[in-house]
C-alpha positions in Angstrom: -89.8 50.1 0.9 -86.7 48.1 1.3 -83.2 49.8 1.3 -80.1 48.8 2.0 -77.8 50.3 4.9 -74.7 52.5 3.7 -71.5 50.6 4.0 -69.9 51.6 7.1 -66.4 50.5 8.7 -64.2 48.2 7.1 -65.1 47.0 3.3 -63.0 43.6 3.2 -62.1 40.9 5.7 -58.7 41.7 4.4 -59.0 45.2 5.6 -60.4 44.2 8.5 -57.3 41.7 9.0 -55.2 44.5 8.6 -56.7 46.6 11.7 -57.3 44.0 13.9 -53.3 43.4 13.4 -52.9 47.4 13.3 -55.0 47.8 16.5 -53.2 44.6 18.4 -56.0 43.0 18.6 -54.5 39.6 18.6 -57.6 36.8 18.8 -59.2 38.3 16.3 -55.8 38.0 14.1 -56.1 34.4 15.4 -59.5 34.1 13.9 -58.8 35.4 10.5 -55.3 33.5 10.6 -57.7 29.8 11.0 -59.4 30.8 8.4 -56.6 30.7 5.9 -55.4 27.5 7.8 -59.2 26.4 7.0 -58.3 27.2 3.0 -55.4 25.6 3.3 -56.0 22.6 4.7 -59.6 22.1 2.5 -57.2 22.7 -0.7 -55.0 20.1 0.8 -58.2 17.4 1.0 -58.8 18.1 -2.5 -55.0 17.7 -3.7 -54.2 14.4 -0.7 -57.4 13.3 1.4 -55.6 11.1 3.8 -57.9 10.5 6.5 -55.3 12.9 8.9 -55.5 15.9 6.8 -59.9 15.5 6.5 -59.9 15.0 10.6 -57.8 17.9 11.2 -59.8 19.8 8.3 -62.6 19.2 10.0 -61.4 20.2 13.5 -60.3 23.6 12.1 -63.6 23.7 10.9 -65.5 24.0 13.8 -63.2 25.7 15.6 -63.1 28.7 13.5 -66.1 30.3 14.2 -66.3 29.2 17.2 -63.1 31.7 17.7 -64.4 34.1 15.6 -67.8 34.6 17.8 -65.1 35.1 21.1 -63.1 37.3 19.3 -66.1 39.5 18.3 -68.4 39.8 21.3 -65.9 41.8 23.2 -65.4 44.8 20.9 -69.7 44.9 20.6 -70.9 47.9 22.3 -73.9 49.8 22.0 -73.2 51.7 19.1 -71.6 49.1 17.2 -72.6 47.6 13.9 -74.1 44.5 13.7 -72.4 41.7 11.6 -72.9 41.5 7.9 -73.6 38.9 5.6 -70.5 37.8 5.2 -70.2 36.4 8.7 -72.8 34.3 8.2 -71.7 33.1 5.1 -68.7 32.2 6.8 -70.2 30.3 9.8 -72.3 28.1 6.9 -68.8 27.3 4.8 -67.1 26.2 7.9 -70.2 24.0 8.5 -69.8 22.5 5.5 -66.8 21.7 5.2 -66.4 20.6 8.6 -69.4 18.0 8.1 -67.9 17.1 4.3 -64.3 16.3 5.8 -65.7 14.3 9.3 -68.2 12.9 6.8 -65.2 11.7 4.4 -63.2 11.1 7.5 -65.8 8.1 8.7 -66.1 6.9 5.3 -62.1 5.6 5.0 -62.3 3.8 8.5 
């Protein structure tokens, strides 16, 4: 039989944003914080693709969840739960538009 877990913790990254800022948890601010710079700059390479804003686009990129992962493995503890989906989803995003903006980035050499 396949079931889902209840919902336990924080519902949104915005909530979550809101307690690691609440709790002073300051890297993990950081994290959430280059991910809007991420959005930001990826709207930007849509609006202006000079070849400084798809470099630094793609620099963000990878170092995003990079920070995210050093953020989070401190505050995992035994009974802890275990990341969701969204996590994930966000690791793949950042991959892709990382390799999209290098890719792009090589292309107006």
């Amino acid at each position: 039989m396949v079931s889902a877990k209840p919902l336990e913790g924080y519902a949104t990254g915005w909530l979550l944003f809101g307690g690691a800022l609440g709790e002073g948890r300051w890297l993990f601010a950081l994290a959430f914080a280059m991910l809007l710079l991420l959005l930001g700059f990826s709207l930007a390479c849509l609006l202006a693709p000079s070849k400084g804003v798809l470099v630094t686009t793609a620099v963000v990129a990878f170092v995003t969840p990079g920070l995210y992962l050093v953020a989070w493995l401190p505050s995992l503890s035994d009974d802890s739960v275990s990341a969701g989906s969204g996590v994930f989803v966000m690791v793949v995003a950042c991959m892709v538009i990382g390799l999209s903006a290098s890719g792009e980035a090589e292309g107006r050499r």
